[in-house]
N, C-alpha and C positions, 0 to 999 in steps of 0.2 A: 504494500500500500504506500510506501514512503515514495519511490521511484514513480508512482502515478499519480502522486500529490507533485512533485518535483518537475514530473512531465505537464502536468497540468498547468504551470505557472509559465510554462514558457508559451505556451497559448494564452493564457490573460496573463500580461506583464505585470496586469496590479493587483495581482492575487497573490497574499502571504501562502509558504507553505502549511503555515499552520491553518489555515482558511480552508484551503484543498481537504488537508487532512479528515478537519470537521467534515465537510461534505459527504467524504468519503464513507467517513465512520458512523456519520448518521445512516447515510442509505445502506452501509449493512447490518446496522443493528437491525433495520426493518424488513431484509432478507435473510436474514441468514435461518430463521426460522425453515423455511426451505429446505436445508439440508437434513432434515428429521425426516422428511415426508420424499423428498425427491433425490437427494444425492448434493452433493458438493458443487459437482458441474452444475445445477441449476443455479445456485447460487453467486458461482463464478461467472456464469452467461448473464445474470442481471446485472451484475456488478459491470459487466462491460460493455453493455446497454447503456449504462447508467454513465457512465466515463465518457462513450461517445456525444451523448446529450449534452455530459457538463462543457466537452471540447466546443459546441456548436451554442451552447446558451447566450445570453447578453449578460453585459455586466451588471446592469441593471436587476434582472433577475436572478441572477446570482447572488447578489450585495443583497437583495431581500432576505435569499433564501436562508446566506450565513447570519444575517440579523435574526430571523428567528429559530433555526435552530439554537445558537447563543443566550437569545431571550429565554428559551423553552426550557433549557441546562440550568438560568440563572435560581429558577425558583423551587 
């Protein structure tokens, strides 16, 4: 995950690694549930689902999205 947070910033230049990371780590906490019921691979196939989107996203909805994951963590 670190080398895909790492890669990820070099498509948005003003994305901290630690930003990517969260991204990342939210949308597996939310599959990985998956790997109980289907296998590893299904989990690793959303996950890079999930990467292609963030590479094509705007910045603008990305800066939302790490605003509330963040907000979500805070309380």
């Amino acid at each position: 995950m670190e080398e895909d947070a790492i890669r990820l910033t070099f498509v948005h230049p003003w994305m901290t690694v630690n930003d990517a990371k969260i991204l990342l780590h939210d949308y597996y906490m939310k599959v990985r549930s998956h790997k109980k019921y289907h296998g590893w691979k299904t989990v690793q196939t959303h996950m890079n689902m999930f990467y292609g989107h963030l590479q094509r996203d705007s910045e603008q909805n990305l800066r939302a999205r790490i605003d509330l994951i963040k907000s979500q963590n805070i309380k």
